[in-house]
C-alpha positions in Angstrom: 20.1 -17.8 1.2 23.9 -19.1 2.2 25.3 -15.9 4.1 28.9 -16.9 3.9 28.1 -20.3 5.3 25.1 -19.1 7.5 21.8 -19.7 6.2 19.2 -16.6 6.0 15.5 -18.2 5.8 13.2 -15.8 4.4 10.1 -17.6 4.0 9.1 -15.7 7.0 9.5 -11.8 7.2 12.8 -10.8 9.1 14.3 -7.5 10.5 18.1 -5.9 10.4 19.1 -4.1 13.4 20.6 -0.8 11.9 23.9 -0.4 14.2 25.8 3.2 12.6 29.4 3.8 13.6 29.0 7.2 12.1 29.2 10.7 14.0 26.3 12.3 11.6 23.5 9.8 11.4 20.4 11.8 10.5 19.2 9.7 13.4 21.4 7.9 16.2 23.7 10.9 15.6 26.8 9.7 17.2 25.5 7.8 20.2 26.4 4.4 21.6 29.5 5.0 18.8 32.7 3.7 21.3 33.2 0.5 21.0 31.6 -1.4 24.3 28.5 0.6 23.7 27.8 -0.6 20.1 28.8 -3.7 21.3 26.0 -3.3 24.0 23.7 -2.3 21.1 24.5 -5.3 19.0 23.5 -7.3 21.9 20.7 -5.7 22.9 19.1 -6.0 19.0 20.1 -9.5 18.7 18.1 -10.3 22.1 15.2 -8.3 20.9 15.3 -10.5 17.8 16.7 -8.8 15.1 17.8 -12.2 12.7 20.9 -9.4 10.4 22.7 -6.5 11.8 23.8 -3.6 9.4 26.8 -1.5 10.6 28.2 1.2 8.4 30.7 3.8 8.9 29.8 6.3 6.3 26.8 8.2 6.3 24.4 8.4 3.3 22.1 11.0 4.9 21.9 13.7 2.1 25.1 16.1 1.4 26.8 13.5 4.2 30.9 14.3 4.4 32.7 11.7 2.8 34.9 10.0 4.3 38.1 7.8 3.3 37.8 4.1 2.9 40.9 3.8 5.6 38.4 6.0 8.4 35.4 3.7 7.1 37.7 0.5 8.0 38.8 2.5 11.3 35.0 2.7 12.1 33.6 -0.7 11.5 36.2 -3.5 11.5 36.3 -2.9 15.1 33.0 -3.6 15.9 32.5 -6.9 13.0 34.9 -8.5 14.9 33.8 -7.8 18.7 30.2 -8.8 17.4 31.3 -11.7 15.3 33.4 -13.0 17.9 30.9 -12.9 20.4 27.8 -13.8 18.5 29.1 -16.0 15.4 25.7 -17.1 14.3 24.4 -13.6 13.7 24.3 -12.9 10.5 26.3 -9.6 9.5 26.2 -6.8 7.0 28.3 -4.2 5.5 26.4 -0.9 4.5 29.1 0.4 2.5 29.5 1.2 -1.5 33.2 0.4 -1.2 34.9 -2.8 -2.4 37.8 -2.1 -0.5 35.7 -2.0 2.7 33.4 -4.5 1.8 36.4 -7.3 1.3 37.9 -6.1 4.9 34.5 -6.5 6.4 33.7 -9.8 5.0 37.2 -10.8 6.1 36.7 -9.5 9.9 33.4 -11.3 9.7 30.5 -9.7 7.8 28.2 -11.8 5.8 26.6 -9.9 3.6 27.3 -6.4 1.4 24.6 -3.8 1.3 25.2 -1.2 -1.0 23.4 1.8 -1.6 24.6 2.8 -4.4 23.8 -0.6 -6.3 27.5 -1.2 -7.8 27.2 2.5 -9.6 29.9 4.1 -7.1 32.7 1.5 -7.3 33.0 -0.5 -10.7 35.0 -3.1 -8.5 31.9 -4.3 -6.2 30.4 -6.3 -8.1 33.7 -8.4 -8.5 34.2 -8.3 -4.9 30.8 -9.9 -3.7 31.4 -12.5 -6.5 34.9 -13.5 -5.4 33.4 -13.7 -1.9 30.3 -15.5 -2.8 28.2 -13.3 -0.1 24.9 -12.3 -1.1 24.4 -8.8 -2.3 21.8 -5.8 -1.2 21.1 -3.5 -4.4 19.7 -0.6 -3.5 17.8 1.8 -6.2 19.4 5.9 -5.8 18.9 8.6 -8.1 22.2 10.5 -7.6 24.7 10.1 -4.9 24.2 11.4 -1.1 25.7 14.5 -2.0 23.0 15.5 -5.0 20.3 13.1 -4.3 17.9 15.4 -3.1 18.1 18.3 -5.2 15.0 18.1 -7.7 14.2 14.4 -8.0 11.7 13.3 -11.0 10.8 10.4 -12.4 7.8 10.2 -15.0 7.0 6.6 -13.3 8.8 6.0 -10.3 7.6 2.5 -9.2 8.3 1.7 -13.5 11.8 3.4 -13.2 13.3 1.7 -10.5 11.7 -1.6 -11.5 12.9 -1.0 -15.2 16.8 -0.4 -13.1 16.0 -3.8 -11.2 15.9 -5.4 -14.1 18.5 -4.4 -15.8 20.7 -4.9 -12.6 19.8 -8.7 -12.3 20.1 -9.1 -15.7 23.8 -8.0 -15.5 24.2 -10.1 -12.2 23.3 -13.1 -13.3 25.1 -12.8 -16.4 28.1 -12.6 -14.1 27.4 -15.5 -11.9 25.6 -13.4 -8.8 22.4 -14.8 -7.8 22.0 -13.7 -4.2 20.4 -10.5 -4.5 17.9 -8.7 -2.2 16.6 -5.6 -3.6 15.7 -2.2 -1.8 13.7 0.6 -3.5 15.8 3.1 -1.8 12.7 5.1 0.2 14.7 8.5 0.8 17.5 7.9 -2.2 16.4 10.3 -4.8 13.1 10.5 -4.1 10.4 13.0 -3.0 7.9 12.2 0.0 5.5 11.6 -3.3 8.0 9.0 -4.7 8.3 7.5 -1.6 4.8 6.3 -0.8 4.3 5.4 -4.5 6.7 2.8 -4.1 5.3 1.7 -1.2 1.8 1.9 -2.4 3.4 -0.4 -5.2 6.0 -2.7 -3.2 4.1 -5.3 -4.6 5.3 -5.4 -7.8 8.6 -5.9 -7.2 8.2 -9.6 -6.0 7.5 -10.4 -9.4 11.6 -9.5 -10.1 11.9 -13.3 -8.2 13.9 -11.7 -5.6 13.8 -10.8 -1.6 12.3 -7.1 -1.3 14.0 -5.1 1.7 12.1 -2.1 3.4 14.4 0.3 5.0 11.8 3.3 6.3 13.2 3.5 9.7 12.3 7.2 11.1 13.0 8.5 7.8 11.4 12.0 6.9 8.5 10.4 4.4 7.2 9.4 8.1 7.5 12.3 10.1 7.4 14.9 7.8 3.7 14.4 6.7 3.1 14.3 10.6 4.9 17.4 11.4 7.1 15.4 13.4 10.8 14.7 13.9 13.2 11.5 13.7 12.9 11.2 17.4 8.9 10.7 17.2 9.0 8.7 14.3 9.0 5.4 16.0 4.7 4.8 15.6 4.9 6.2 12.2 7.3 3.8 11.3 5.9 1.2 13.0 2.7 1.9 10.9 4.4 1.8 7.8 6.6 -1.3 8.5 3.0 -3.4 8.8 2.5 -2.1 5.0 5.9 -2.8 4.0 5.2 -6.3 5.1 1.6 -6.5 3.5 2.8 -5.8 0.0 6.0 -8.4 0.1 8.7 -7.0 2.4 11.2 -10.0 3.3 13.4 -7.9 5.6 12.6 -4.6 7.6 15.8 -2.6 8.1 15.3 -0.7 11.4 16.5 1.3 14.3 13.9 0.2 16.9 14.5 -3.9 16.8 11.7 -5.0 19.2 8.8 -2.9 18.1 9.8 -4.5 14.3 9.8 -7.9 15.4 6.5 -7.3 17.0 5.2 -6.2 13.5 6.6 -9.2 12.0 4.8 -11.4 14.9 1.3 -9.9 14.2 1.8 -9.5 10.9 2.4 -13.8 11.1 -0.4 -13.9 13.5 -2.5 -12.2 10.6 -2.1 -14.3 8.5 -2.2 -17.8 10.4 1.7 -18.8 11.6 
């Protein structure tokens, strides 16, 4: 997959260093957020191994403040640059469901747009990634972050969000985009139920013909089910990223880089690379 000129290989499994520039995570909460110490994160991921690093300004934990694009910008451009600058191979992504943000980030660097929201929250993103010929992240949400959680059903959720897949690529590719990952959303719109029936069911997106990205990082469908928290969901999630993998994960979108890549190693080990 050409990354604005970078190329992303994803015949083997991969993983995306989550780096937040956010105050209100639901899990990094605001640390390492000035500008030498993400830096010092970014380089800390990419020597643990992490092949893409996400950076977002705007959280999309549930009922999140929303921010302007202009504070979004503030947040990230900053740290795109220092990180492009200093580590031009690294592949970069935008988490944000902004065109205006995502064409500023792809100028100042970035590589790739992940957006949660799938193209539903900006009728212009689409036509941004396009012009900019970067690949795209479409992420599955029922709702927005400020609703998502309030009663989510689904008769069939793995048939739902595959019947929305479809659709979306359909649309994409009747537009010219072709680069696509997709992301079931685990968390967007979905109850712990929902959750690990997609996961349970992963599989079945690979037959969509594109890359499948896992984002489960410490989220609650880990610790909540082990009476846990965030902070002690790193084993949980380490557990889960090794099913993830097993039923056609491409990329595992993390917090905790080198425990991830270590999955990815045994899970290559597994099966005889």
């Amino acid at each position: 997959m050409n990354c604005n000129g970078k190329l992303l290989n994803l015949d083997e499994p991969v993983v995306m260093g989550i780096l937040n520039v956010t105050p209100d995570s639901f899990y990094t909460k605001g640390r390492h957020n000035k500008p030498d110490e993400l830096l010092n994160k970014a380089t800390q991921m990419i020597g643990e191994g992490a092949t893409i690093l996400d950076i977002g300004g705007q959280s999309t934990r549930p009922r999140a403040e929303m921010i302007t694009a202009e504070e979004e910008m503030n947040r990230v451009l900053p740290i795109i640059e220092a990180i492009h600058n200093r580590f031009p191979s690294t592949i970069l992504s935008i988490d944000t469901f902004r065109s205006e943000v995502a064409k500023a980030a792809i100028q100042a660097g970035a590589d790739i747009v992940n957006d949660i929201s799938g193209g539903e929250l900006d009728p212009v993103m689409i036509d941004t990634v396009i012009e900019r010929n970067v690949p795209y992240i479409c992420m599955h949400m029922q709702g927005t972050p400020a609703n998502m959680q309030d009663h989510p059903h689904y008769n069939d959720v793995c048939l739902e969000v595959y019947e929305y897949f479809t659709e979306k690529i359909r649309l994409f590719e009747q537009r010219g985009l072709s680069n696509v990952i997709l992301d079931v959303g685990f968390g967007f719109g979905k109850t712990i139920q929902h959750n690990y029936q997609l996961l349970n069911q992963l599989y079945l997106f690979q037959s969509l013909g594109k890359p499948i990205l896992a984002g489960l990082s410490r989220k609650s469908m880990v610790y909540k089910p082990l009476s846990s928290s965030a902070e002690e969901a790193l084993n949980g999630t380490t557990a889960l990223n090794m099913v993830a993998l097993q039923h056609g994960a491409k990329i595992l979108r993390v917090h905790d880089v080198k425990e991830a890549k270590e999955v990815v190693n045994l899970y290559k080990f597994l099966h005889g690379n």
